[in-house]
PDB file of N, CA, C and O in Angstrom:
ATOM      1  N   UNK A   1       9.402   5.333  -0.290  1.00  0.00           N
ATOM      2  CA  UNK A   1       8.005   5.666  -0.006  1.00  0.00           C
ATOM      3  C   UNK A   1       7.291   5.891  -1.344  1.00  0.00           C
ATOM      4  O   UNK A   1       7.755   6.677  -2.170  1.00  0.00           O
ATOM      5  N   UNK A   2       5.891   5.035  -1.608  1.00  0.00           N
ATOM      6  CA  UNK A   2       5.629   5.520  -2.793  1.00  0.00           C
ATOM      7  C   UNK A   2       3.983   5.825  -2.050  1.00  0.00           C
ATOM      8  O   UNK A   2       3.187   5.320  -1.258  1.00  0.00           O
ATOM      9  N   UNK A   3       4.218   7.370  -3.211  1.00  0.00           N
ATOM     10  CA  UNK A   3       2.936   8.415  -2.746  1.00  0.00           C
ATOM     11  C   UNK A   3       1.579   8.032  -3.487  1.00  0.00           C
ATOM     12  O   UNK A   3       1.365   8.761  -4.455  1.00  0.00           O
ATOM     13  N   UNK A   4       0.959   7.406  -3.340  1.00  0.00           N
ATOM     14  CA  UNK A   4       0.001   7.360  -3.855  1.00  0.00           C
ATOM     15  C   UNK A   4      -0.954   8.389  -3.682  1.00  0.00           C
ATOM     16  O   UNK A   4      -2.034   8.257  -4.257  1.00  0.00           O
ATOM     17  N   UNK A   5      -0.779   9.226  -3.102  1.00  0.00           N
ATOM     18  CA  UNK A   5      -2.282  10.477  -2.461  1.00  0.00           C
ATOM     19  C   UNK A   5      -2.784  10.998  -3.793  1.00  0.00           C
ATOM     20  O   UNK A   5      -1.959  11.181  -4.688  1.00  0.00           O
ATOM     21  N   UNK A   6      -3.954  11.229  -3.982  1.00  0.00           N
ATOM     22  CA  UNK A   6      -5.034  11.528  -5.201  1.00  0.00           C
ATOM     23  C   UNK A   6      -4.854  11.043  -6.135  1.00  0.00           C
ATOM     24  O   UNK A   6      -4.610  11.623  -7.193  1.00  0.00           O
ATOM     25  N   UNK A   7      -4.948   9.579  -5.925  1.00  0.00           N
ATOM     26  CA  UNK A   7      -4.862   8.273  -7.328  1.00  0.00           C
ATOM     27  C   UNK A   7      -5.930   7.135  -6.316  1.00  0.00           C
ATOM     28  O   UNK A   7      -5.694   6.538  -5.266  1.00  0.00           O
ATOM     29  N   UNK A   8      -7.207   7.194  -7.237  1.00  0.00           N
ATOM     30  CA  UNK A   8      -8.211   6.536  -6.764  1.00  0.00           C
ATOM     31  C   UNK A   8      -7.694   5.013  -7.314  1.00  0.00           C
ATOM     32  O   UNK A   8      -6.690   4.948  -8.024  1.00  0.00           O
ATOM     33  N   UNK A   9      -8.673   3.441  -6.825  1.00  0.00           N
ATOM     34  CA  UNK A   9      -8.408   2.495  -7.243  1.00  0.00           C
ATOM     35  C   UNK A   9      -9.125   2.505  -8.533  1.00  0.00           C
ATOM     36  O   UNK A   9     -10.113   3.127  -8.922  1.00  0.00           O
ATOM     37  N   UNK A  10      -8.028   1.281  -9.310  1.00  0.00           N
ATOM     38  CA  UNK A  10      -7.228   0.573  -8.931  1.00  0.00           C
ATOM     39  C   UNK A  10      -5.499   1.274  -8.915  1.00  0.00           C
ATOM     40  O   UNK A  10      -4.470   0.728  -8.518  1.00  0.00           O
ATOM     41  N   UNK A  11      -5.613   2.103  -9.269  1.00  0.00           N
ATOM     42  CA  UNK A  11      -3.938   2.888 -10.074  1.00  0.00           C
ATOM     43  C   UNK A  11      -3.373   2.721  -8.576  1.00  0.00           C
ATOM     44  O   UNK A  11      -2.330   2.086  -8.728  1.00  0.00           O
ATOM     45  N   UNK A  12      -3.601   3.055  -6.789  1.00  0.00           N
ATOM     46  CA  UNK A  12      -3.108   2.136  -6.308  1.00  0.00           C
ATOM     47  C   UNK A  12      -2.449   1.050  -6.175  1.00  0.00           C
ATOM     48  O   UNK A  12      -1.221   1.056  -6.087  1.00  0.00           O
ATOM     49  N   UNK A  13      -3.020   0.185  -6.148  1.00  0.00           N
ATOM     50  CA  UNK A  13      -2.777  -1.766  -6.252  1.00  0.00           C
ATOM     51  C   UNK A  13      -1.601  -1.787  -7.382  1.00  0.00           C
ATOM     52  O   UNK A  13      -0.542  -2.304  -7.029  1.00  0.00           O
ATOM     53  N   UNK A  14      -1.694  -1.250  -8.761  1.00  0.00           N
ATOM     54  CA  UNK A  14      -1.361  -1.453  -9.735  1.00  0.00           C
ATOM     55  C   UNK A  14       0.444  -0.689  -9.471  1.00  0.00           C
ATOM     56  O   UNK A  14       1.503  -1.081  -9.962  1.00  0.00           O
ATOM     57  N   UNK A  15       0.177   0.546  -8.475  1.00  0.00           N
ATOM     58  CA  UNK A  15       1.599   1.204  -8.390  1.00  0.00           C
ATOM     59  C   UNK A  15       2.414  -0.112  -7.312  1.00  0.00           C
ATOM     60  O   UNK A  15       3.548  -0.564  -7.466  1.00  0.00           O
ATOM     61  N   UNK A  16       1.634  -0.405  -6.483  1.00  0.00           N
ATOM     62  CA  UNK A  16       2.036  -1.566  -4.906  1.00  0.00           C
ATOM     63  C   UNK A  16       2.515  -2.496  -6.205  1.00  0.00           C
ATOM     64  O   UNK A  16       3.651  -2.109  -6.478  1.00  0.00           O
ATOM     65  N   UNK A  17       2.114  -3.582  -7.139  1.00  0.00           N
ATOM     66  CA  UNK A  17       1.674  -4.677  -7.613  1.00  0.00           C
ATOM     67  C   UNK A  17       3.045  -4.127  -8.628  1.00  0.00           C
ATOM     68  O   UNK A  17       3.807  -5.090  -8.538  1.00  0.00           O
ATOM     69  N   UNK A  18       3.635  -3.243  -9.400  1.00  0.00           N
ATOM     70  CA  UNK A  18       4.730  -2.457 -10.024  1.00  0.00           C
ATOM     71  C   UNK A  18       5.802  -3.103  -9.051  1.00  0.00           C
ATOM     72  O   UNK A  18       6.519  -4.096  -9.172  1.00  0.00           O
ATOM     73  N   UNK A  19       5.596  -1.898  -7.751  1.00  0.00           N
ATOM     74  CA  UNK A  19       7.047  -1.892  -6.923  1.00  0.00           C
ATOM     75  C   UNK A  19       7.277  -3.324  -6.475  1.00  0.00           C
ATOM     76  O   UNK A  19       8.371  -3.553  -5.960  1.00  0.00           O
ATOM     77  N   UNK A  20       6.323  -4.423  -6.604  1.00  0.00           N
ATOM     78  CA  UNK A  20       6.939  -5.302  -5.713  1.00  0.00           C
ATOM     79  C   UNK A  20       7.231  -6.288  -6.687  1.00  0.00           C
ATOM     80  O   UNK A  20       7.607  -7.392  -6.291  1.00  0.00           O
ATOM     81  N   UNK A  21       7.108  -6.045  -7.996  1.00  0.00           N
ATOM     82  CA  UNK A  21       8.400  -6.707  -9.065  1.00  0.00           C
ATOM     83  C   UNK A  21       9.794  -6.734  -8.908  1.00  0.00           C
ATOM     84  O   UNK A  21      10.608  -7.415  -9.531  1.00  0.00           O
ATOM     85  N   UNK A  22      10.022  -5.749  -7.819  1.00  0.00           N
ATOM     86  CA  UNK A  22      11.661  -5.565  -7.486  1.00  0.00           C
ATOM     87  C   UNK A  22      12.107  -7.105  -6.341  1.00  0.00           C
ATOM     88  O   UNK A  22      13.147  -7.764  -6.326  1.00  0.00           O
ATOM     89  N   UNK A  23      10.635  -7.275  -5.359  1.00  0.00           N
ATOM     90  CA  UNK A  23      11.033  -8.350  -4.748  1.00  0.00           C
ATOM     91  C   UNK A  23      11.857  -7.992  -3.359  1.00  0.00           C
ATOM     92  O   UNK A  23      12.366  -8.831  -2.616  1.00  0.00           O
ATOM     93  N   UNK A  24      11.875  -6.374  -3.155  1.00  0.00           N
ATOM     94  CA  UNK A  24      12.004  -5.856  -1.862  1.00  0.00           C
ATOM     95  C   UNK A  24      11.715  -6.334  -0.383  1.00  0.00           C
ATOM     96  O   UNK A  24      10.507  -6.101  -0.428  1.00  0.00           O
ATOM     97  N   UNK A  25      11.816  -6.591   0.287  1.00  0.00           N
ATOM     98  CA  UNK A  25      11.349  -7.199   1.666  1.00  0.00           C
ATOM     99  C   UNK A  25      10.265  -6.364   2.357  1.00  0.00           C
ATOM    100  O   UNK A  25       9.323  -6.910   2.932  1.00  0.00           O
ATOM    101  N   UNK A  26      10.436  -4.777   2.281  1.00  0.00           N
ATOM    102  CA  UNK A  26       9.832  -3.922   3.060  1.00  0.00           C
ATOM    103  C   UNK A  26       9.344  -2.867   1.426  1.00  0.00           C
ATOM    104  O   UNK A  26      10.054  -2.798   0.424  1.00  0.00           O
ATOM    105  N   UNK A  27       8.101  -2.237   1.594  1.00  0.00           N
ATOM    106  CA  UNK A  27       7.394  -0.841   1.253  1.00  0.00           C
ATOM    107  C   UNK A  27       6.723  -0.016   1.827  1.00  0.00           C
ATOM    108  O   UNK A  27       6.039  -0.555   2.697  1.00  0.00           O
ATOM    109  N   UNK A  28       6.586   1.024   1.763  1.00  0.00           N
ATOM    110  CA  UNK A  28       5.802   1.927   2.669  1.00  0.00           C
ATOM    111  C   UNK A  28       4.829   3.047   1.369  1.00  0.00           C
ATOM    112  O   UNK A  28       5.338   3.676   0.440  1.00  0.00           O
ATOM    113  N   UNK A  29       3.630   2.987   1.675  1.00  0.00           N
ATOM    114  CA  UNK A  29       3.203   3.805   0.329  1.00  0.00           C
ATOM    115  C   UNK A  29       2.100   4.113   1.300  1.00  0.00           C
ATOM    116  O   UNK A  29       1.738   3.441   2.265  1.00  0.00           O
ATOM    117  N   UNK A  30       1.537   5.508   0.764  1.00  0.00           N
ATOM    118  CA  UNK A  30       0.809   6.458   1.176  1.00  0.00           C
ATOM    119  C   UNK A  30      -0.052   6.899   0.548  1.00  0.00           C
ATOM    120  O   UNK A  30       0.273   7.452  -0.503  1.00  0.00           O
ATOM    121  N   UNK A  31      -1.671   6.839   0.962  1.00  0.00           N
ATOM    122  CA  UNK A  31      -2.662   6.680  -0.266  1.00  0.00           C
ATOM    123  C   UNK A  31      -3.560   7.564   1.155  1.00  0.00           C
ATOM    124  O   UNK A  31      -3.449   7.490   2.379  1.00  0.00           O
ATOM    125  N   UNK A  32      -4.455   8.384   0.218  1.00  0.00           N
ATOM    126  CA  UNK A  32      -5.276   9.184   1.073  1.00  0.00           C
ATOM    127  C   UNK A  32      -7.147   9.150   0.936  1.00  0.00           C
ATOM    128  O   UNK A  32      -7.894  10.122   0.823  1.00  0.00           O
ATOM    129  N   UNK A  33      -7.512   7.677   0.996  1.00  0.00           N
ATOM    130  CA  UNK A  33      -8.647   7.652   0.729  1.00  0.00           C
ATOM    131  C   UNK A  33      -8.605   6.037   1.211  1.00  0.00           C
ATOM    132  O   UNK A  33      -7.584   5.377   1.021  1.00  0.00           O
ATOM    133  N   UNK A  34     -10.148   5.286   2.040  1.00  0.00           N
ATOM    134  CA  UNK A  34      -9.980   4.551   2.932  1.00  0.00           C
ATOM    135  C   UNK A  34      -9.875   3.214   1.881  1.00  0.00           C
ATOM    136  O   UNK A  34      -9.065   2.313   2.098  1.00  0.00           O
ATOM    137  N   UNK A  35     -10.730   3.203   0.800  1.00  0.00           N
ATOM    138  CA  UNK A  35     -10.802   2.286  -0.300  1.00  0.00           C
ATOM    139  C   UNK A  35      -9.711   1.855  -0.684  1.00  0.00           C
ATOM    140  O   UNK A  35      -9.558   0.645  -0.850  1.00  0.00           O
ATOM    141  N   UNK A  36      -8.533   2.903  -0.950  1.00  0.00           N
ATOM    142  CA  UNK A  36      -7.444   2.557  -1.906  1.00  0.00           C
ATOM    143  C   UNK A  36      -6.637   1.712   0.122  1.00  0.00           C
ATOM    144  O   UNK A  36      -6.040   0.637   0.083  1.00  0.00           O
ATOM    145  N   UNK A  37      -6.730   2.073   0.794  1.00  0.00           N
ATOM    146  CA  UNK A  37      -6.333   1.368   1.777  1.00  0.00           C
ATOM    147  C   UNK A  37      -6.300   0.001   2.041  1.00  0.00           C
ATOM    148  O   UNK A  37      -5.397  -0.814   2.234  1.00  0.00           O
ATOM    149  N   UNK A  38      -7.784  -0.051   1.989  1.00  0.00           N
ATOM    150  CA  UNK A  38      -8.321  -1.453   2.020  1.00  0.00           C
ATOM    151  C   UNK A  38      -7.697  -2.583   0.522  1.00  0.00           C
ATOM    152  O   UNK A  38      -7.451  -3.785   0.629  1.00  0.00           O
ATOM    153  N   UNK A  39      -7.621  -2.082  -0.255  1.00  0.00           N
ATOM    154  CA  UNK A  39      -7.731  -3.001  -1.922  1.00  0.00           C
ATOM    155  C   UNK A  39      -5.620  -2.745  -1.369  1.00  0.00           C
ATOM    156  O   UNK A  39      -4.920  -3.748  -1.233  1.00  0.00           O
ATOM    157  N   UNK A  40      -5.231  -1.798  -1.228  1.00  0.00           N
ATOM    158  CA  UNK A  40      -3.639  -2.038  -1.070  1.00  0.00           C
ATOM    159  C   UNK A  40      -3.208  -3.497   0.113  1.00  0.00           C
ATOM    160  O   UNK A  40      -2.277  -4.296   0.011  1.00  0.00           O
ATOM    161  N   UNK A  41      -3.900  -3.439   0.793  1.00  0.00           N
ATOM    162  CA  UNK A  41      -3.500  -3.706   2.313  1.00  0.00           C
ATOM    163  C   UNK A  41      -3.859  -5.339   1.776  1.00  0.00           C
ATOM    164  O   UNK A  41      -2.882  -6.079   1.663  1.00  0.00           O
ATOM    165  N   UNK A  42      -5.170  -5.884   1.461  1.00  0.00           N
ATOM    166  CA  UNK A  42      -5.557  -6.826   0.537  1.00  0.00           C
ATOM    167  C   UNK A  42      -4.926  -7.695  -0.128  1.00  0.00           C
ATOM    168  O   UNK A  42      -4.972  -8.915   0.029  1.00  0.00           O
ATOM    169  N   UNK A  43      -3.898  -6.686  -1.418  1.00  0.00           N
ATOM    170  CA  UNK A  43      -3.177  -7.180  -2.094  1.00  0.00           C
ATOM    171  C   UNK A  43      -1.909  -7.636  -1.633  1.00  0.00           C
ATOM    172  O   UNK A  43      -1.442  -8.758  -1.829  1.00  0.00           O
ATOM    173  N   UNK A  44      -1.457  -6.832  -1.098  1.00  0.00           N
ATOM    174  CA  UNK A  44       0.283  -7.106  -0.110  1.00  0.00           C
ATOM    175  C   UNK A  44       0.079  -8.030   0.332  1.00  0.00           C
ATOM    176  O   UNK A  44       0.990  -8.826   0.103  1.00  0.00           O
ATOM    177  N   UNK A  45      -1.268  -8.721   1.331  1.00  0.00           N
ATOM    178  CA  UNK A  45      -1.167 -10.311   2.498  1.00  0.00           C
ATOM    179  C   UNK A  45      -1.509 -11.034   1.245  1.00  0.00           C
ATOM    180  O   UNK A  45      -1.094 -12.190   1.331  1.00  0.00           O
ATOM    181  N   UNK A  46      -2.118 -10.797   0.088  1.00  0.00           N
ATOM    182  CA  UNK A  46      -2.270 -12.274  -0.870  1.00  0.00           C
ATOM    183  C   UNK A  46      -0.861 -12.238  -1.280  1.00  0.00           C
ATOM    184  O   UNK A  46      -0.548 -13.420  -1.425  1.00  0.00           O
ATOM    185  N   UNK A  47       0.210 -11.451  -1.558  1.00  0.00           N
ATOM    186  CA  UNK A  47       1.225 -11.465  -1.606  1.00  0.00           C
ATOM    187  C   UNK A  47       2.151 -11.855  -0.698  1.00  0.00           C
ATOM    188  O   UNK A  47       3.208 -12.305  -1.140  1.00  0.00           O
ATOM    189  N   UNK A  48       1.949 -11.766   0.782  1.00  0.00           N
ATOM    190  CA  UNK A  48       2.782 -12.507   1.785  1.00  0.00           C
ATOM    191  C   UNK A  48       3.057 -11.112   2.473  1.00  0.00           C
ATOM    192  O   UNK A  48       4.217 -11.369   2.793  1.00  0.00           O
ATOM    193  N   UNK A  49       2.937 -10.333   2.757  1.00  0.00           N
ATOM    194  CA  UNK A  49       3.191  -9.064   3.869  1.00  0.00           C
ATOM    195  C   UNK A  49       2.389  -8.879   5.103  1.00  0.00           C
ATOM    196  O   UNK A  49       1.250  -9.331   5.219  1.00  0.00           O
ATOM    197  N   UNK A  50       2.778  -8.454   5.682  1.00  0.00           N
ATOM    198  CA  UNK A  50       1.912  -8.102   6.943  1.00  0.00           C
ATOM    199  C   UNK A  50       1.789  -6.843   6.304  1.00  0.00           C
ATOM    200  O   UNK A  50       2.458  -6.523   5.322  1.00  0.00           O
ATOM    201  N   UNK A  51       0.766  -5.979   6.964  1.00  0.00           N
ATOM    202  CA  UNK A  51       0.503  -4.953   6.412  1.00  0.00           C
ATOM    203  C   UNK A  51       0.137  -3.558   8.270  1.00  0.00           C
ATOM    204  O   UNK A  51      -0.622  -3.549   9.239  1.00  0.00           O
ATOM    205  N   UNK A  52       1.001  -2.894   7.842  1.00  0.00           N
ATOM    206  CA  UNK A  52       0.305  -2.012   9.288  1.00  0.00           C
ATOM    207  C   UNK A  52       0.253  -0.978   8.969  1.00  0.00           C
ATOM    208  O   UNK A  52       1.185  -0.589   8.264  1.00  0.00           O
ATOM    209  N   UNK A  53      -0.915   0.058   9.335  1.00  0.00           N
ATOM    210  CA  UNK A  53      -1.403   1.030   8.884  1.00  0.00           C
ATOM    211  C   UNK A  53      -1.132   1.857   9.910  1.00  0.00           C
ATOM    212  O   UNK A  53      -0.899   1.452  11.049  1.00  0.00           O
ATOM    213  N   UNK A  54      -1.153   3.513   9.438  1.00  0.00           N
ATOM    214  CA  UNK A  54      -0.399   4.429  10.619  1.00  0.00           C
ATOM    215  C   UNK A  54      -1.570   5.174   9.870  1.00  0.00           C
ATOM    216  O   UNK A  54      -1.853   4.869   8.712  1.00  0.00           O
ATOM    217  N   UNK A  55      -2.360   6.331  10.683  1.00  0.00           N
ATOM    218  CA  UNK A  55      -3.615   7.662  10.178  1.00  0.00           C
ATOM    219  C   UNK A  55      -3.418   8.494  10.774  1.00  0.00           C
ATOM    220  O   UNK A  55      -3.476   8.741  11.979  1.00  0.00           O
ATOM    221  N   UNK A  56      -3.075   9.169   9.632  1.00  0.00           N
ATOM    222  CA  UNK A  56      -3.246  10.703  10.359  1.00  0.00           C
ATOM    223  C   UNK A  56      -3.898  11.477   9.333  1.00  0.00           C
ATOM    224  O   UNK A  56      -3.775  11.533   8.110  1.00  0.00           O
ATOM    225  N   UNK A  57      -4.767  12.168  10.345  1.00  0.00           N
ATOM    226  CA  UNK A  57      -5.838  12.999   9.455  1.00  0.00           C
ATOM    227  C   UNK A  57      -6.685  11.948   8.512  1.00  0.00           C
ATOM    228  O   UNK A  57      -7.088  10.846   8.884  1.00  0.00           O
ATOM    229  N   UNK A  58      -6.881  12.585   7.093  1.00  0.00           N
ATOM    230  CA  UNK A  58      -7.538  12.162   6.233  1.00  0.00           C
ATOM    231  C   UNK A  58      -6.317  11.068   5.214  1.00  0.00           C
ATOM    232  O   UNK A  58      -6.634  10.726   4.074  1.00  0.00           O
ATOM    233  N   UNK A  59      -4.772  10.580   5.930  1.00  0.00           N
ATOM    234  CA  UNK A  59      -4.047  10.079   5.012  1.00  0.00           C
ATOM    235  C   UNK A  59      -3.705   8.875   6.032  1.00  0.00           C
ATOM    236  O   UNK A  59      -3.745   8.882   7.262  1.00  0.00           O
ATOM    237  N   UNK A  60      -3.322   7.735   5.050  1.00  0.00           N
ATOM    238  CA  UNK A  60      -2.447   6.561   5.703  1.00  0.00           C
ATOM    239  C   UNK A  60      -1.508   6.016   4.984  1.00  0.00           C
ATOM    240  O   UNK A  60      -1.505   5.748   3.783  1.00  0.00           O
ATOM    241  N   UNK A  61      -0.476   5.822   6.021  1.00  0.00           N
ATOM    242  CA  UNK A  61       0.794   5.494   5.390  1.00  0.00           C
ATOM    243  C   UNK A  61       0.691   3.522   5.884  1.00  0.00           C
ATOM    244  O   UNK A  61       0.388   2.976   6.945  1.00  0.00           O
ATOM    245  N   UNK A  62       1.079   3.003   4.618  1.00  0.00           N
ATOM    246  CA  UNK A  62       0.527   1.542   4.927  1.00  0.00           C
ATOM    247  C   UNK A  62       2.076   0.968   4.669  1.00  0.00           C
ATOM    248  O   UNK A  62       2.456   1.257   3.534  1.00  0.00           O
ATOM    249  N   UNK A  63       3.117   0.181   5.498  1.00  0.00           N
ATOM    250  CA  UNK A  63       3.594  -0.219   6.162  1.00  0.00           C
ATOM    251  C   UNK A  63       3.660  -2.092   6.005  1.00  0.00           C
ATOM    252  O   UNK A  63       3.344  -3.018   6.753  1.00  0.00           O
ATOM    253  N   UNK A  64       4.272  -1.986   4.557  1.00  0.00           N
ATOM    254  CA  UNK A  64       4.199  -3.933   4.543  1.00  0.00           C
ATOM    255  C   UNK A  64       5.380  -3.918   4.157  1.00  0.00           C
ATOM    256  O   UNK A  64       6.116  -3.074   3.647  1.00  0.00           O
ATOM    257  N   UNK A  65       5.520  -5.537   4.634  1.00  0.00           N
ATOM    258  CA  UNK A  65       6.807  -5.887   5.175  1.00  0.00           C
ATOM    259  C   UNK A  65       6.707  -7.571   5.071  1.00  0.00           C
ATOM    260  O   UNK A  65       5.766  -8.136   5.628  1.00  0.00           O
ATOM    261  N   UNK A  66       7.552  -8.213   4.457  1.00  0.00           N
ATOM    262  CA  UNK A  66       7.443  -9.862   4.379  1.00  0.00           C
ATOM    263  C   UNK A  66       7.555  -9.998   5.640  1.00  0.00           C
ATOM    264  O   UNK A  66       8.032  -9.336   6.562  1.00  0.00           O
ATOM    265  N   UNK A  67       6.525 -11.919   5.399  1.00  0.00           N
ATOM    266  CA  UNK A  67       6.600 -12.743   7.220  1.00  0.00           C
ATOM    267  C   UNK A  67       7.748 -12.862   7.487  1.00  0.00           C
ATOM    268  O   UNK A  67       8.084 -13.349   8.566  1.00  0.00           O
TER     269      UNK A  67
END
């Protein structure tokens, strides 16, 4: 799980765009602001993930995963 909560964009994208140098199949990262949601979620499908979002409260845990 990587925490992104109180890291505005881009430092997001840039932590997602890091971890998926490993070439993992699945990530799950957690960002608490709707922007860094949108620009994460974005980047993962130009990358090839589906992307599914889970909210609770003011946080979302975003949920990508190769086709």
């Amino acid at each position: 799980m990587i925490d992104a909560r109180g890291y505005s964009c881009p430092e997001p994208v840039i932590m997602i765009k890091k971890a998926m140098e490993s070439g993992e199949q699945a990530y799950d990262m957690m960002v608490d602001n709707p922007t860094s949601k949108e620009n994460v979620s974005r980047y993962a499908r130009h990358q090839g993930y589906e992307v599914d979002v889970t909210e609770n409260g003011e946080e979302f845990t975003l949920h990508m995963h190769r086709k």
